[in-house]
N, C-alpha and C positions, 0 to 999 in steps of 0.2 A: 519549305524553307522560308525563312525571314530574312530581308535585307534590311540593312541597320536605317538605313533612311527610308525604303517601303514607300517610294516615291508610286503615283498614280497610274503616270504610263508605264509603270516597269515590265519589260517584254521580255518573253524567254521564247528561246531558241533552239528547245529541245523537243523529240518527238514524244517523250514520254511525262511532259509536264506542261502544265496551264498557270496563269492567274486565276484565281478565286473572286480578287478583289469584288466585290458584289456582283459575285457569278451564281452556277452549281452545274454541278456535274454527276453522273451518277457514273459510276464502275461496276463494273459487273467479273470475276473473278470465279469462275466453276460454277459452284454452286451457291455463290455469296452472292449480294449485290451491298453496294454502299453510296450514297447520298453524300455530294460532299457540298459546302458552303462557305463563303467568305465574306470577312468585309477586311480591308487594309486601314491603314491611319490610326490615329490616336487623340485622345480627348486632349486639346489644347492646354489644361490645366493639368496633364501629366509629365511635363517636362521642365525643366530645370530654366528661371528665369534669364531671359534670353538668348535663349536656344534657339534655333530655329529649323524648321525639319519642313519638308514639303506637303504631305500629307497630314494637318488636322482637322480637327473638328472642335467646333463650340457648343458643350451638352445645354450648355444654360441659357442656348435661342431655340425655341419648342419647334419652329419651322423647321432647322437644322434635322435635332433629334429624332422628330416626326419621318422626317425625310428618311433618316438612316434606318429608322428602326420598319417602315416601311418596304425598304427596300428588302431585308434582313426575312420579312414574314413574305414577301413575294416568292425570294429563291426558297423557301424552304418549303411553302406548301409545293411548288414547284415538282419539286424531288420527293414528297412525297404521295405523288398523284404515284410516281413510280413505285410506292411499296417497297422501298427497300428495308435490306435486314437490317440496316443499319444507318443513326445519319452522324454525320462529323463536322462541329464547326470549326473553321479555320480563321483566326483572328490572329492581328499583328497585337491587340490590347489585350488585357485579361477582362472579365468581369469585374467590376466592383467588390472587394472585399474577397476575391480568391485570387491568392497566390499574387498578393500585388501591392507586397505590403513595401515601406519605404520609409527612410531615415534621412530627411533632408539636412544638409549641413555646409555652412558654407567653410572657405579653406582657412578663415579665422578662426573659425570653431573647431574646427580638426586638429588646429595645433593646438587649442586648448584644451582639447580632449586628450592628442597624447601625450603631452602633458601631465595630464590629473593621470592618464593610465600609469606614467612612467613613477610617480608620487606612489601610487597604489600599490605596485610591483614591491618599492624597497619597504613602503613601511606604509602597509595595510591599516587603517583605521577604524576597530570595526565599531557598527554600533553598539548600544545595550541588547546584552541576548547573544552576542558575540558576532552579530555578522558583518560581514567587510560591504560597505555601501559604495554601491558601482554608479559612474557617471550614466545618464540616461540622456535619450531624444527622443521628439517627439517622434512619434508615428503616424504617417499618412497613407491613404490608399490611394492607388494612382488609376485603378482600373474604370470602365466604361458603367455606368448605372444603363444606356442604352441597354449593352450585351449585357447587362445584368438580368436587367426586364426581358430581352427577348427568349433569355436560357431559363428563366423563371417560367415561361409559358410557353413555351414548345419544347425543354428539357429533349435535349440532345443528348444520345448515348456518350460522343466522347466533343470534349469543347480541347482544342488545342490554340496557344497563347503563345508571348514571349512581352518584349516589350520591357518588364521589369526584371532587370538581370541577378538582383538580389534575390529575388527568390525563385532563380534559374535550375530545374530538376525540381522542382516542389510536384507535388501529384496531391488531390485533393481530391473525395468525392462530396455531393449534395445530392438527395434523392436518387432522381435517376441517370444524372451524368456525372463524367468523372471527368479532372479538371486535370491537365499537363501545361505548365511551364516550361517552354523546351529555349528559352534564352539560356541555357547554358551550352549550347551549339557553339554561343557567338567566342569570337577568337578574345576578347575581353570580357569581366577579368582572368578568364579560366587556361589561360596560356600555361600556368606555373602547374594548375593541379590537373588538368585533363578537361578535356572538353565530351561529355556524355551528348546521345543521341537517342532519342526516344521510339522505339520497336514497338508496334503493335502487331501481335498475331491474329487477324481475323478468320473466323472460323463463321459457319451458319448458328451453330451453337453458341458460341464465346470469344468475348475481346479479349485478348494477354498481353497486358503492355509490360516491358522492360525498360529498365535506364538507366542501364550499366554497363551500355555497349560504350567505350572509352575510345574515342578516336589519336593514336599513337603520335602522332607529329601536332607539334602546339601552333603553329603557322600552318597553314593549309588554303591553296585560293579555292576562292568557291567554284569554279569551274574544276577543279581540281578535285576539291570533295564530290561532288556531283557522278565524277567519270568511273571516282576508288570506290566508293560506298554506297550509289543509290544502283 
């Protein structure tokens, strides 16, 4: 689970769950075993100017980076001294350029967008060739070049994220991991259409993820979620 703030000390109080936060832990489930890994926080340059959130980080001081990305190959050779079938990262960020993409705009520009949307609806203008020319933003990627680097060379069966809510429920593979965006957990913006939750079946054989399991009530507290569904 992701807390929207993902602050440092965050403690849980349950006998069947840990922090990750630059941990690892390995499970062992019949005949499976699985490797898990974490790091909390977010690259300082991923949030919205003057934001303020407890946990980041600055990629662009190499002491910093070095430090994280350090820490990152500790726990995981770690967990892999154990030989598991499986390993799984757990990050509060995505990677760089997966599942992390982002349309910054400020609330000036919104009304001017809808705006031109509301222009476009009554009287469409299209170019030569016939097509209707739609307002556009810039696109930026908000995710960690750290977990980029580190998933580029220890390639993780599954990398699990959140962080960027736009592209909340995104699933993406690369090589040999496959990428979940499960920020569509979060109670915003996803109140109005359902909030999905991401199922993986592991077997010794094969990972089966799903993410069409729709949680019924649009308000839910998280201790609440926690007691009905985990």
């Amino acid at each position: 689970m992701f807390q929207a703030i993902d602050p440092k000390d965050f403690e849980i109080n349950l006998p069947n769950a840990m922090n990750l936060d630059r941990k690892h832990f390995i499970v062992q489930n019949r005949e499976t075993s699985i490797g898990l890994i974490g790091l909390g926080g977010a690259p300082s340059g991923s949030i919205r100017p003057g934001e303020s959130l407890p946990n980041l980080w600055e990629e662009s001081i190499p002491i910093v980076a070095e430090q994280l990305l350090t820490e990152l190959k500790i726990n995981v050779e770690k967990v892999m001294q154990g030989r598991p079938d499986y390993i799984i990262l757990v990050t509060h960020t995505p990677p760089y350029g997966i599942a992390d993409r982002s349309k910054p705009i400020t609330l000036r520009e919104m009304i001017v967008l809808e705006d031109i949307l509301e222009e476009l609806k009554g009287e469409p203008k299209p170019e030569p060739g016939g097509k209707v020319k739609k307002p556009t933003t810039s696109i930026r990627h908000l995710g960690s070049k750290i977990i980029s680097n580190f998933v580029k060379y220890y390639k993780p069966d599954i990398h699990i994220f959140g962080h960027v809510h736009k592209e909340g429920g995104k699933t993406e593979a690369q090589e040999a991991t496959k990428f979940f965006n499960v920020s569509h957990l979060s109670p915003l913006p996803y109140r109005l259409t359902g909030r999905k939750y991401l199922c993986l079946k592991i077997t010794k054989q094969s990972i089966t993820p799903t993410f069409n399991h729709v949680i019924p009530e649009r308000e839910i507290p998280f201790d609440e979620f926690i007691e009905k569904y985990l």
